[in-house]
RODO-2510 file (C-alpha; in nm, 4 decimals, decimal comma):
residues 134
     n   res          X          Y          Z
     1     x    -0,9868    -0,5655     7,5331
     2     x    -0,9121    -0,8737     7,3205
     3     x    -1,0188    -1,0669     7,6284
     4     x    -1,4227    -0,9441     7,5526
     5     x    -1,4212    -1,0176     7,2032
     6     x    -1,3201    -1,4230     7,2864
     7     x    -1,5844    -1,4633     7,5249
     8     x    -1,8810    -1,3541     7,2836
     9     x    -1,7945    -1,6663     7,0900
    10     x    -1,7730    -1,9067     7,3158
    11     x    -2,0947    -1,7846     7,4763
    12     x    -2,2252    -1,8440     7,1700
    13     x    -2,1339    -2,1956     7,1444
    14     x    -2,1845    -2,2504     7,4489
    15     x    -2,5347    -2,1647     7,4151
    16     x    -2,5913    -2,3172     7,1005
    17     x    -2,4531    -2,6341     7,2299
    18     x    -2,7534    -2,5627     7,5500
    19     x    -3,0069    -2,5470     7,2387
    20     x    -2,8549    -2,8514     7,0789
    21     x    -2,8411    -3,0339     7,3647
    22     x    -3,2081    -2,9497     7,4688
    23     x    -3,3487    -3,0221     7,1585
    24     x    -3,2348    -3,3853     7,2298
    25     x    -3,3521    -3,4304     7,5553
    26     x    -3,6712    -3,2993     7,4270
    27     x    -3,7086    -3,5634     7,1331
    28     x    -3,6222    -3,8035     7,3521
    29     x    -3,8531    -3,7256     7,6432
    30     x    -4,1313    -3,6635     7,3824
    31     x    -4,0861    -4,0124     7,2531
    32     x    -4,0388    -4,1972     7,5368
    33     x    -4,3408    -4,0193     7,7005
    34     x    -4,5590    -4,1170     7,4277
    35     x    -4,4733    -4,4695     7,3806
    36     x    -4,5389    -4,5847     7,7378
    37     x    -4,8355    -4,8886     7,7063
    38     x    -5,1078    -4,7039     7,7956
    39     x    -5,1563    -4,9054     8,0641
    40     x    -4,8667    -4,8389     8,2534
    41     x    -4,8363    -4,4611     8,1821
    42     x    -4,8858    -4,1964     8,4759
    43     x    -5,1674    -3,9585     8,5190
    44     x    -5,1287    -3,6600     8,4453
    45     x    -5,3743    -3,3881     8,5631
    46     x    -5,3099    -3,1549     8,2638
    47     x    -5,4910    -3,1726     7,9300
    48     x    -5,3379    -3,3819     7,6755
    49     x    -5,3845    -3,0993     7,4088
    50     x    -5,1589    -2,8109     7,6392
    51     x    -4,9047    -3,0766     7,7147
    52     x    -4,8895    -3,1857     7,3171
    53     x    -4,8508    -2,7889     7,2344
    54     x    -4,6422    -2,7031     7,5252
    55     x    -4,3594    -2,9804     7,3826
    56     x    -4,3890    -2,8905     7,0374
    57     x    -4,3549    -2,5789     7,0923
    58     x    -4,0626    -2,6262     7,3244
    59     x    -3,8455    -2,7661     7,1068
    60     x    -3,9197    -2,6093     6,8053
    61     x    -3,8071    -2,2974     6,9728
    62     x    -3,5032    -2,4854     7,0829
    63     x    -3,4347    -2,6016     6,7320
    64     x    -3,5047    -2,2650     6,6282
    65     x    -3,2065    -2,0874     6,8950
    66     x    -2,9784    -2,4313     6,7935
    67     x    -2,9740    -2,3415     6,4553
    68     x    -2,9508    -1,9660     6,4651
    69     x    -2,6804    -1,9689     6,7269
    70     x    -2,4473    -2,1937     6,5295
    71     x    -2,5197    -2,0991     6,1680
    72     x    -2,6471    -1,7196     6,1708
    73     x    -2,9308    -1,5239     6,0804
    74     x    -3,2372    -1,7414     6,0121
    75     x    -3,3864    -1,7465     5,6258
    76     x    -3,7903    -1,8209     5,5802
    77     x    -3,6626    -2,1567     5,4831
    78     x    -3,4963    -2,2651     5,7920
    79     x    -3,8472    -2,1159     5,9888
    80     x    -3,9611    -2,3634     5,7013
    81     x    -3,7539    -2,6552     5,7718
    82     x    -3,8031    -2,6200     6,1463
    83     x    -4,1934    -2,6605     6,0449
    84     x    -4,1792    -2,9407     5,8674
    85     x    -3,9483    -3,1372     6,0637
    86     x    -4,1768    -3,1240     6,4166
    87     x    -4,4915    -3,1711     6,1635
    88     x    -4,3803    -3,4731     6,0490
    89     x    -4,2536    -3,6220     6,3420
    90     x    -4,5817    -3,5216     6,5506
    91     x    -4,7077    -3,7454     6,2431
    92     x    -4,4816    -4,0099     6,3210
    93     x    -4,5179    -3,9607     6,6678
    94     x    -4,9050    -4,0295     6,6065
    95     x    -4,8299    -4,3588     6,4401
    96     x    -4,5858    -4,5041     6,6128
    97     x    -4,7872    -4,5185     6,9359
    98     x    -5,0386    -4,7839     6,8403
    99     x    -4,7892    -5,0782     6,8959
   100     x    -4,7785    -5,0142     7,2295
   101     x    -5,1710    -4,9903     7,2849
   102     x    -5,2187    -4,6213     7,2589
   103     x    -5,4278    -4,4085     7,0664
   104     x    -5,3347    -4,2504     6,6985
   105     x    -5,5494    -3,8591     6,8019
   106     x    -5,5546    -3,6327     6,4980
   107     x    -5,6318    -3,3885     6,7692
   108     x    -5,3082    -3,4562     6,9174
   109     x    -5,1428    -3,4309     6,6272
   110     x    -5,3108    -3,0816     6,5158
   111     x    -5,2182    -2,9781     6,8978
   112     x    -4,8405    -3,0388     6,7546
   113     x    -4,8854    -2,8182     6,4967
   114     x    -5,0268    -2,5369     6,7012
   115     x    -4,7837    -2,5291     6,9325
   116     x    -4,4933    -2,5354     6,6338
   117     x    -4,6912    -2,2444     6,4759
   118     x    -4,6645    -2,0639     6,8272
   119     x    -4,3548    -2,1593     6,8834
   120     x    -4,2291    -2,0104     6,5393
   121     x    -4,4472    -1,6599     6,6390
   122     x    -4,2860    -1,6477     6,9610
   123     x    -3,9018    -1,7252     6,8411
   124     x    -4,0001    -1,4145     6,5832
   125     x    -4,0981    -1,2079     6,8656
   126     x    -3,7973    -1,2648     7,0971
   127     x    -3,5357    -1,2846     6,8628
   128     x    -3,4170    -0,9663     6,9322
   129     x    -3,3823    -1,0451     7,2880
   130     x    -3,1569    -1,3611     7,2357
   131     x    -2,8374    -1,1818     7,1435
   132     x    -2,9185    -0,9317     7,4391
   133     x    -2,8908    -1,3124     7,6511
   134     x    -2,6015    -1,3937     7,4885
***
């Protein structure tokens, strides 16, 4: 029996370390995706908007499992923090792309934000599944 009750933590970390981990990868792909000169960037076939919401929304839900997995139950100000942080980098993100010849979209930008709002509905919704996972 004492076996079971070790391996529930370091599933845990484990996963939360996953989270962690992706939440990286994800800033970093973001930002290196987005700061390609225009001109040598790939096509992609899907619309600019989905792909904006689809990443925001990505890792907002993996800075959302990150944080709950290694500190605990989640407070309205952590949903809050989680918010502003992926606002104001999709901000940033914005900015920072006209150096290299690309285009500062407000669109874009309110794209972010929908997918962080969706991304905080949908981390709400399967919360309860996530220690079912773990």
């Amino acid at each position: 029996m004492p076996e079971s009750t070790n391996i529930i933590p370091i599933r845990l970390r484990l996963a939360a370390q996953v989270a962690r981990y992706a939440s990286v990868l994800l800033l970093l792909a973001m930002f290196l995706g987005t700061h390609i000169p225009a001109s040598n960037a790939p096509g992609i076939s899907l619309s600019d908007k989905v792909i904006h919401a689809v990443a925001f929304m990505s890792l907002t839900l993996s800075l959302l499992i990150s944080w709950e997995l290694s500190s605990g139950v989640l407070q309205p100000q952590h949903y809050f923090a989680v918010w502003l942080f992926c606002t104001l980098y999709g901000a940033f993100d914005e900015v920072t792309q006209i150096p290299v010849g690309r285009s500062c979209d407000g669109l874009d930008w309110l794209a972010d934000i929908g997918g962080i709002l969706v991304g905080l509905v949908l981390y709400r919704l399967i919360r309860p599944l996530l220690s079912r996972w773990i």
